[in-house]
Steps between C-alpha positions, in 0.01 A plus 500: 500500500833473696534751776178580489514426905715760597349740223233813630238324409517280738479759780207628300324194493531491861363803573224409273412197744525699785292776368226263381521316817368795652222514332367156541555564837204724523679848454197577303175567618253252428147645388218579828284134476228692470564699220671217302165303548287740282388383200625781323857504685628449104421808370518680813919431390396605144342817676871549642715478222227746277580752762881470478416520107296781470742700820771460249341601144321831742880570612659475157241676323383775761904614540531571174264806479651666830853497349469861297344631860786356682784658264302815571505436850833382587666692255663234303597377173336285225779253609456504873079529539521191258653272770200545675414236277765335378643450897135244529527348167871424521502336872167287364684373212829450632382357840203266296701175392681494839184477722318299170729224630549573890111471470565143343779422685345611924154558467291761318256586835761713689625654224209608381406632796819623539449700187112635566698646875766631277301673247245678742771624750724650189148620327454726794863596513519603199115716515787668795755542319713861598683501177547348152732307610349322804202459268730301270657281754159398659364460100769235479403343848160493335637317215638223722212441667283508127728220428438315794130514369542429160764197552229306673129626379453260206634199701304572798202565279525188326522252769175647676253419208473203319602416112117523433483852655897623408384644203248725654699603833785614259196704299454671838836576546590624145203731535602590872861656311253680231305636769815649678685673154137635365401636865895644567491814261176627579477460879893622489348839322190526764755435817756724349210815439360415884792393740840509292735318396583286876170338440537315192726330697262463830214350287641175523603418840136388631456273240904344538459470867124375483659219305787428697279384779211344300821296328636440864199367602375304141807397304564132573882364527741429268516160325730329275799711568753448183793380776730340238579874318774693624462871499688641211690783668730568243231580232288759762883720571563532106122548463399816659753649475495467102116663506657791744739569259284469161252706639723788679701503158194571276330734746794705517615513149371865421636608814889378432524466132550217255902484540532577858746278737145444719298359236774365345592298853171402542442344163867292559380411816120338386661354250762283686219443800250390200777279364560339829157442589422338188792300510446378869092424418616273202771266752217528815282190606194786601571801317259821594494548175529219215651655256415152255187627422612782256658217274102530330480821345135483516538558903776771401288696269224463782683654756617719258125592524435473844776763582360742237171448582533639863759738363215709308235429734727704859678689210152650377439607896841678553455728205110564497542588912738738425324630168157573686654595806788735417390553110140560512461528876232334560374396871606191669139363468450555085871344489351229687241412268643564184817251585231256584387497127782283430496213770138450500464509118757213513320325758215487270631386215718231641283231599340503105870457393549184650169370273679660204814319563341172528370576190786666295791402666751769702634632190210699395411697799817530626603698227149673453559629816820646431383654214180650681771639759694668212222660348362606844880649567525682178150658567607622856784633320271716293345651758723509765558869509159647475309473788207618354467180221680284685226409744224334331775344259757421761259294707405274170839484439571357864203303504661331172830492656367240779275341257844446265666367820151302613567356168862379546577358795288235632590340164851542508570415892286182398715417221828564685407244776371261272837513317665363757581099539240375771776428742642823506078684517521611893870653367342707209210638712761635759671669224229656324453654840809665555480601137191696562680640760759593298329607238266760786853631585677559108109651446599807778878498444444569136210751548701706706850466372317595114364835717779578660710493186255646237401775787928596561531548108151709446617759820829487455561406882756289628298319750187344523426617832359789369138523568345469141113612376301562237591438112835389503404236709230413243812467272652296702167265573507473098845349466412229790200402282712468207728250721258347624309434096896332498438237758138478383666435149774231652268286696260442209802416242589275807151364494484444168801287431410290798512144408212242595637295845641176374320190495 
């Protein structure tokens, strides 16, 4: 292409060199001799990246319980106690792609080290937190350095073990993230009841910094550095700031109004940043995201899935938190285990799914599991507001709930990714990534913009920082099942017009 010397990609093609140069060099640490000699040095590296898994399932899972307590404690609205979540699941998605292909691009050892350092020293910050609002800046540290992690886990993971043994270190890894979202509401409840809210946070830092210097110490260098890509700058400034604005918009809509000049401003402005990113991906030589891939609409309707999927799943723990903690108020430790129903009766029932799949195709139990959701939603509703009936029957119905989702989406993430052409498979996995991300963060926006809203127009107030209890709460916990039966509803229609993947 004429020009294309004096053009900025030149300069960032340089700095690529330079920047891998480094790292062949020996900037990083090559693994003790001694350690690398052990026969089971392999999954020693597998043992690594299962702790970076199951930190970051404990984290997401284990916050969401403590965020009624910390809108009692800090005094804060449904809007601002959610970015205690939102603040971690926004910097992980937005900052994932970038260091997905820095990790390609420089070396994945430092990086990921880089991101175990990270995530222990903002852990502890944030179990120190004086305020809501240092809690939230440190939360999106935390995210940062979760990204770090999850840009380079599966790589790293994969290039210890063999093809033989691939299958069965990625078992171990899948089971490591089930471990960490089963274990996170019910050791949340018991460290809430004993210590408080600081140590949710505190519970991780031994096991982040034990595997910072195991990984110092075992993780070998990197190889096979992908020097001929050139950083796509460009797509990472329209990119988070696009998911800042998305998010803040829809977590903030009760608060300003449909027709307000904020929400209005911030819907004009994700708009013409969405518009220019997708525009930019389609022209770039190594997009962060390839946009190509949503020319099958069986991958579309599969994200479509993916997003929803996660959506009910975080969405279901923002509204039952704040119905057994500030509706029924129950202790921290009974919130604990009944929020648990739901991830372990999904991790359950997932691994016969895959069996049924092979079996059925992804049609079937995808949308079997959106209709188990629905019926497990509209029997919540029921018995939302009586505590009395609602115990025995609510824990069947959130037993079914993760069953439903159990159900739905190993079958649906495997038919997204196997939607997509073969060239373009490390591309799709990337992006069903950040769309469970995504879908995590519309699952808490939604819960607690739905409260917020349904809980201004039951009292009357004019602000949702009021501190709200007892039935009309309930109420509100009602209407965010009924949205959620609506993306239950959505991502099965989406599932069932799915077309087969082209032969």
């Amino acid at each position: 292409m004429s020009g294309e010397d004096t053009s900025p990609a030149r300069g960032f093609r340089s700095a690529n060199v330079r920047l891998a140069d480094v790292v062949r060099r020996g900037a990083e640490p090559p693994p003790l001799a001694a350690i690398a000699r052990l026969p089971w040095h392999p999954w020693l590296i597998v043992g690594i990246t299962c702790i970076g898994a199951f930190i970051g399932q404990l984290d997401a899972s284990i916050v969401q319980i403590a965020l009624p307590i910390l809108g009692t404690r800090f005094k804060a609205s449904l809007e601002s106690v959610s970015w205690v979540s939102l603040a971690y699941l926004l910097a992980f998605a937005a900052s994932l792609p970038i260091f997905g292909r820095l990790c390609e691009m420089f070396g994945r050892k430092l990086l990921y080290l880089l991101g175990y350092l990270l995530f222990t020293v903002a852990t502890a910050l944030c179990g120190s937190a004086p305020n809501l609002a240092w809690l939230i800046f440190f939360r999106l540290l935390q995210g940062i350095g979760g990204a770090l992690l999850g840009a380079n886990s599966i790589s790293i993971l994969i290039k210890a073990v063999g093809a033989n043994q691939r299958a069965r270190a990625l078992g171990i890894f899948s089971a490591a993230q089930a471990v960490g979202i089963s274990l996170g509401p019910a050791v949340g409840g018991v460290l809430l009841g004993a210590y408080g809210w600081r140590a949710i946070f505190w519970v991780a830092v031994p096991f982040s910094a034990a595997a910072f210097v195991i990984g110092w110490l075992a993780l070998p260098q990197t190889a096979g550095l992908a020097e001929e890509k050139v950083f796509d700058w460009w797509g990472a400034l329209f990119l988070a700031p696009a998911l800042i604005t998305l998010v803040l918009a829809l977590n903030q809509v009760s608060a300003w109004g449909v027709a307000s000049p904020s929400l209005l401003f911030c819907a004009a402005l994700f708009a013409i940043l969405t518009i220019s990113l997708i525009l930019h991906e389609r022209a770039f030589a190594f997009p962060l995201l390839d946009f190509r891939l949503f020319a099958r609409p069986a991958f579309s309707c599969g994200i479509v899935g993916v997003v929803l999927g996660y959506a009910l799943l975080y969405g279901m723990f923002f509204l039952m938190s704040f119905a057994l903690v500030r509706g029924y108020h129950d202790p921290a430790t009974l919130v604990g285990v009944r929020l648990a129903i739901v991830p372990v009766a999904l991790g359950l029932i997932a691994p016969f799914s895959g069996a049924l799949t092979d079996r059925l195709g992804p049609r079937v139990p995808s949308v079997a599991g959106m209709a188990i959701s629905i019926l497990s939603l509209l029997l919540l509703s029921l018995v939302a507001d009586d505590p009395h009936v609602s115990r025995l029957i609510g824990g069947v119905a959130l037993a079914l709930f993760g069953a439903g989702l159990g159900v739905f989406i190993a079958p649906n993430t495997s038919a997204t990714v196997s939607a997509a052409p073969p060239d373009l498979s490390g591309e799709a996995g990337a992006l069903v990534n950040l769309m469970r991300v995504l879908g995590t963060s519309l699952g808490v926006v939604s819960a607690s913009s739905m409260l917020s809203w349904q809980i201004q127009a039951r009292t009357g107030a004019q602000s949702s920082a009021v501190i709200f209890e007892g039935r009309h709460l309930l109420k509100a916990v009602e209407s965010g099942f009924a949205m959620l039966m609506v993306f239950a509803l959505i991502a099965g229609l989406a599932s069932l017009v799915r077309t087969p993947r082209p032969a």
